[in-house]
C-alpha positions as a Python dict, from the first residue, in 0.01 Angstrom:
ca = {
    (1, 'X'): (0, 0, 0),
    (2, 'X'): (-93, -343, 21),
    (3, 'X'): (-26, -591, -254),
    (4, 'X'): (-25, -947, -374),
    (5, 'X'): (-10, -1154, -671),
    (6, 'X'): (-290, -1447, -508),
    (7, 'X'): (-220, -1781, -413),
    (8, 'X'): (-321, -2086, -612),
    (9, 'X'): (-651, -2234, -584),
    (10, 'X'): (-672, -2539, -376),
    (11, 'X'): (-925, -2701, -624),
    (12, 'X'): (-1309, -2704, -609),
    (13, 'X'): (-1535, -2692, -305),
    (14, 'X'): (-1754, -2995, -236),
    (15, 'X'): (-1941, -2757, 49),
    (16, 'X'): (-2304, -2837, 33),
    (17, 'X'): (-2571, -2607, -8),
    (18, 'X'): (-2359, -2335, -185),
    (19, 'X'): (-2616, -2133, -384),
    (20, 'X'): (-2734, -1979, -36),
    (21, 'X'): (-2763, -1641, 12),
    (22, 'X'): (-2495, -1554, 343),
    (23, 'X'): (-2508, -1230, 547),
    (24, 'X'): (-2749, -1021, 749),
    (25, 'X'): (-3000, -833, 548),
    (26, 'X'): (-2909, -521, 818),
    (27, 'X'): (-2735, -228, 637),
    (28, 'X'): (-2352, -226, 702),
    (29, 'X'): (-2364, -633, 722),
    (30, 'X'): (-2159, -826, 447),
    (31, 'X'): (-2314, -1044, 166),
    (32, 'X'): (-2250, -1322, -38),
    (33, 'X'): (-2365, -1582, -250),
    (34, 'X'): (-2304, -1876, -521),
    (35, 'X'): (-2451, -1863, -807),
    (36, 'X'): (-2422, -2170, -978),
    (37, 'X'): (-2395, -2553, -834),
    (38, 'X'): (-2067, -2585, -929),
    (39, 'X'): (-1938, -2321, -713),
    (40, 'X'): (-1697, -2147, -912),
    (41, 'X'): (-1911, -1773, -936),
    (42, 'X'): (-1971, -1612, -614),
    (43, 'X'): (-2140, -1251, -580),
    (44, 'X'): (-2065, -998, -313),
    (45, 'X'): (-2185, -704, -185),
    (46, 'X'): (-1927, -494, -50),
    (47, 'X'): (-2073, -272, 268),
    (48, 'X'): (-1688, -190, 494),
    (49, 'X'): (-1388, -172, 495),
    (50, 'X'): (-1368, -488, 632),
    (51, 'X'): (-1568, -651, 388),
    (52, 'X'): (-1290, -510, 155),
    (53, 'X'): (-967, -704, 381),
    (54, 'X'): (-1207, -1027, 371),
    (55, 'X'): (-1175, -955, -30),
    (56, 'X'): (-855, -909, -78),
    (57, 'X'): (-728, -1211, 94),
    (58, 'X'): (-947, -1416, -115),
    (59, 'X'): (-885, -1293, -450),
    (60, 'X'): (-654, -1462, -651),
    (61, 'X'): (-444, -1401, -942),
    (62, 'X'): (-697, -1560, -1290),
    (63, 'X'): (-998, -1448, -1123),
    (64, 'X'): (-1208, -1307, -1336),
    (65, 'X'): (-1366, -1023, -1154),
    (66, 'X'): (-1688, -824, -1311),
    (67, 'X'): (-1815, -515, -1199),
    (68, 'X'): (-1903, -153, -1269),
    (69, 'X'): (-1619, 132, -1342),
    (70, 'X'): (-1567, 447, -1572),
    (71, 'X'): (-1356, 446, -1831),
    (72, 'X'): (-1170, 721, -2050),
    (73, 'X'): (-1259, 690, -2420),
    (74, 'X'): (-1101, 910, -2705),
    (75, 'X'): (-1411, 1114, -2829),
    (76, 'X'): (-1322, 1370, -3139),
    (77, 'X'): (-1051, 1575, -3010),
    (78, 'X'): (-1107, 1497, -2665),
    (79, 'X'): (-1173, 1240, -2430),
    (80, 'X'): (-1442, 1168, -2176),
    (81, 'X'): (-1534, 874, -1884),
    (82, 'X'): (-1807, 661, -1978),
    (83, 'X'): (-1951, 433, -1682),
    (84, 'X'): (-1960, 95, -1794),
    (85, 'X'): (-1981, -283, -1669),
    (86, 'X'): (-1652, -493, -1737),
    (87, 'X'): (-1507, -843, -1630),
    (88, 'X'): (-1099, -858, -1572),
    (89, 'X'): (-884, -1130, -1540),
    (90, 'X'): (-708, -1027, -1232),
    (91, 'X'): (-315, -1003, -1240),
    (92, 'X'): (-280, -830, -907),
    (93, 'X'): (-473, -660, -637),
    (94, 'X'): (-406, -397, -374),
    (95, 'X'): (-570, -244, -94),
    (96, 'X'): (-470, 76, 106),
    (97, 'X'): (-539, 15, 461),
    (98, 'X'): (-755, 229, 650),
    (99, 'X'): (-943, 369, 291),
    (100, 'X'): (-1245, 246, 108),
    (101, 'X'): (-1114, 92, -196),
    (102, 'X'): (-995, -202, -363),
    (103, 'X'): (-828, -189, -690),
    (104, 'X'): (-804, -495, -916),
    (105, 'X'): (-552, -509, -1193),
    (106, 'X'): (-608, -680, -1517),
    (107, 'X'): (-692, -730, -1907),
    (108, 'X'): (-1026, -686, -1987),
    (109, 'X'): (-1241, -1011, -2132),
    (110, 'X'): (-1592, -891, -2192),
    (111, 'X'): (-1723, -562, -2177),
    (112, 'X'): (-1975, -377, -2421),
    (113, 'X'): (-1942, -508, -2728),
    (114, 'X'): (-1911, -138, -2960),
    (115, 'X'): (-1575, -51, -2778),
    (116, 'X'): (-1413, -366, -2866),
    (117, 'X'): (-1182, -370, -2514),
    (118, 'X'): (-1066, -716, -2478),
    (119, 'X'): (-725, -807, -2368),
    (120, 'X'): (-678, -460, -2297),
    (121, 'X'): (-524, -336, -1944),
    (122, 'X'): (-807, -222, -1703),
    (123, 'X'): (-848, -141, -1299),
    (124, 'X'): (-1128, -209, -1135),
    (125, 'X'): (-1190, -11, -837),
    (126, 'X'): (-1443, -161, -556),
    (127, 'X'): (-1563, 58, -304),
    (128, 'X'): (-1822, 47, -11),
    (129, 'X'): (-2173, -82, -131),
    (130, 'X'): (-2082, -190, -470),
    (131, 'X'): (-2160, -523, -571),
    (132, 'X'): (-1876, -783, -777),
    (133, 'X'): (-1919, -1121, -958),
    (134, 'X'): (-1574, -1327, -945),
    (135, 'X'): (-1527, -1650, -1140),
    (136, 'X'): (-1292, -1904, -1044),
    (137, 'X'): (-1202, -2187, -1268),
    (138, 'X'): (-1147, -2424, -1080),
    (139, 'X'): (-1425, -2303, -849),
    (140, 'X'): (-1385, -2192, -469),
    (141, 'X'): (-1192, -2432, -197),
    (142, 'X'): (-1415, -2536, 88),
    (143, 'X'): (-1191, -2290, 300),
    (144, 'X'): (-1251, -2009, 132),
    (145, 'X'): (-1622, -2058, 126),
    (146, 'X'): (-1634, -2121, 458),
    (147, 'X'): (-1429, -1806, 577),
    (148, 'X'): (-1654, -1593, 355),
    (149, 'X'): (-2029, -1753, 521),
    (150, 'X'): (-1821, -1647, 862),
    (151, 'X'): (-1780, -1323, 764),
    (152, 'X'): (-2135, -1241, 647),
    (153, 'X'): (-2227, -1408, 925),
    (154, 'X'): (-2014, -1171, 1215),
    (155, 'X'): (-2207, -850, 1251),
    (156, 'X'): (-1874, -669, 1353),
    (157, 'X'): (-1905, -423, 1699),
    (158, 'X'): (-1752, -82, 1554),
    (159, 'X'): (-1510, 8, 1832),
    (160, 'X'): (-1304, 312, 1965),
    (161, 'X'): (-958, 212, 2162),
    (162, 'X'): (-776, 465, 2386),
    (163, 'X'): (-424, 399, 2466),
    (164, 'X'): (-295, 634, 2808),
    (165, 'X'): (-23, 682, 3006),
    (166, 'X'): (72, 1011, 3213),
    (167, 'X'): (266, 1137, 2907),
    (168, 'X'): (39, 1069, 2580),
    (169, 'X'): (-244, 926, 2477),
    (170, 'X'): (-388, 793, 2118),
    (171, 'X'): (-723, 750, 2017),
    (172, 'X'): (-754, 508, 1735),
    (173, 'X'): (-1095, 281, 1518),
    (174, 'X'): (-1015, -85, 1622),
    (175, 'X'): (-1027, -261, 1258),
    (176, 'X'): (-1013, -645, 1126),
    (177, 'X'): (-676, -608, 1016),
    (178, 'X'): (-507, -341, 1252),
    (179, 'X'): (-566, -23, 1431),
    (180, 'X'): (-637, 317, 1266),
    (181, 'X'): (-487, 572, 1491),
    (182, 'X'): (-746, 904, 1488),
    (183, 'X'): (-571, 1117, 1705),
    (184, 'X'): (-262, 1135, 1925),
    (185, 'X'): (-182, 1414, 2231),
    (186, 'X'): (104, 1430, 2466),
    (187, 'X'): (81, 1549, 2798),
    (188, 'X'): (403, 1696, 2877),
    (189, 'X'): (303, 1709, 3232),
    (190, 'X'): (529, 1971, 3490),
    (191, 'X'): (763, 1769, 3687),
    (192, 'X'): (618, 1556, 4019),
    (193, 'X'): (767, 1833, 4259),
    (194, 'X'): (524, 2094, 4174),
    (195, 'X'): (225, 1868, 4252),
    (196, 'X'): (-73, 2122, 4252),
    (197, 'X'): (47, 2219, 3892),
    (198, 'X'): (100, 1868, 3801),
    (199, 'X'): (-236, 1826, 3939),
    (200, 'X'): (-439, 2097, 3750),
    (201, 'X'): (-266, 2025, 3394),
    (202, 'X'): (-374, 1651, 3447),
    (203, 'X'): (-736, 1735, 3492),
    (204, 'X'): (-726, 1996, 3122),
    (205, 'X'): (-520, 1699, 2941),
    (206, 'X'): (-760, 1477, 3056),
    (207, 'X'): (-1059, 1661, 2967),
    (208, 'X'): (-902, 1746, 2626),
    (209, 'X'): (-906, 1369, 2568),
    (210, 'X'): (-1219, 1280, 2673),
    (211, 'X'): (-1343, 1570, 2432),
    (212, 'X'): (-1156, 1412, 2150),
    (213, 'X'): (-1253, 1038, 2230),
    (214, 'X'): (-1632, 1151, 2250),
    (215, 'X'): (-1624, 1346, 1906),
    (216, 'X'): (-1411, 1067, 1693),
    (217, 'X'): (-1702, 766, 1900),
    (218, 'X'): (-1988, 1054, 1733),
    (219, 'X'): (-1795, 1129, 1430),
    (220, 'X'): (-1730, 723, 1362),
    (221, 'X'): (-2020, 585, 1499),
    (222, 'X'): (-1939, 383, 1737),
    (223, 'X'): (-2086, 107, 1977),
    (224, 'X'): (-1783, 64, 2211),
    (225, 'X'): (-1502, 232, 2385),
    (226, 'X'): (-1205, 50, 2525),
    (227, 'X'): (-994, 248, 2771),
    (228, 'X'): (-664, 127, 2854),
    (229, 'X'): (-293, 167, 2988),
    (230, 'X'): (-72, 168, 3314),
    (231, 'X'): (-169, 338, 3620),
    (232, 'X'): (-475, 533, 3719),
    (233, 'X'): (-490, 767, 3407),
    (234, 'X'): (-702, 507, 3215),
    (235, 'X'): (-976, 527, 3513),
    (236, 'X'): (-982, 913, 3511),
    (237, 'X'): (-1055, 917, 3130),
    (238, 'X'): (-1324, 660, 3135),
    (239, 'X'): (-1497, 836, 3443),
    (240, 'X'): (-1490, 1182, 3219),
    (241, 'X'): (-1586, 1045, 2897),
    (242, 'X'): (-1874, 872, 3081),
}
């Protein structure tokens, strides 16, 4: 589990133009925007798990972070979740790689009005294709802004990387912040004097990965494969996933 308590702001942005709209209107693209001249509220639209890693490394602690989330409210006897719209002043934030949320710790400062939450403790959870409103003070630094129009402005290649070598192999989704290992399978090849045997379990393990490669590329949606490793093995798995 990932976890910080955010840096401190490096003041307001003097960046020009701020109350444009960033990011590609294709689905899966991140977007952003100011929304006033000052440049202290930004919205984004949340639509990877990268988009959540760019998040998290901007967020800081006093942020004041609205969005939607459910909430467990003492009704009667019993209790139930009611979906509501809250703002938090963040205290701390944490993201679990390779998963689609993003949980933001904090005391409530405006929600609806009849439940009378305010300065009590809250998590907000963001998750793929919601859509969050974060204040800032002081208003965004010119770096931040900047990293955030680059972002909505990389339409990211979704790739598939295979690691092999003549005793294992690993198939793993190439991310922004690291590799997510999908599968793993050792060869455990017979020794080099039996060479037709050698030979024959080769060809299976190798077929057995390209099966597995071509599944997780369907199964993740994919654009790109990247093959790689010492020797010839990498060659015979590329020429049998082609």
């Amino acid at each position: 589990m990932l976890g910080h308590e955010a840096r401190r702001s490096e003041g307001p942005s003097e960046l020009k133009g701020c109350l444009k709209l960033w990011g590609h209107l294709e689905a899966g693209a991140l977007r952003a925007r100011v929304l006033d001249e000052r440049c202290r509220t930004l919205e984004v639209v949340v639509e990877s798990e990268d988009d959540l890693w760019v998040l998290y490394n901007l967020l800081e602690r006093g942020d004041v972070v609205r969005g939607w989330t459910t909430r467990e409210l003492k009704a009667g006897s019993g209790s139930r979740r009611k979906a509501m719209k809250v703002a938090l002043r963040a205290e701390r934030f944490e993201l679990q790689p390779f998963t689609t949320k993003l949980r933001v710790h904090g005391l409530i400062v405006e929600g609806p009005r009849e439940l009378d939450l305010e300065g009590q403790r809250h998590t907000l959870t963001v998750d793929l294709h919601d859509e969050v409103v974060i204040y800032r003070e002081g208003g965004w630094p010119e770096h931040a802004l900047r990293r955030l129009k680059e972002a909505c402005g990389r339409l990211a290649v979704k790739a598939l990387a295979v690691g092999v070598d003549y005793e294992e192999a690993a198939v793993a989704l190439v991310r922004s912040y690291g590799l997510q290992v999908l599968a793993e399978l050792a060869f455990n090849l017979p020794g080099k004097r039996d060479a037709e045997a050698r030979r024959r379990e080769l060809e299976a393990k190798v077929r057995e990965l390209a099966e597995l490669v071509v599944d997780s590329a369907l199964r993740q949606g994919v654009e790109a494969i990247i093959v790689a490793g010492p020797g010839s093995a990498k060659e015979e798995v590329a020429r049998e996933v082609e």
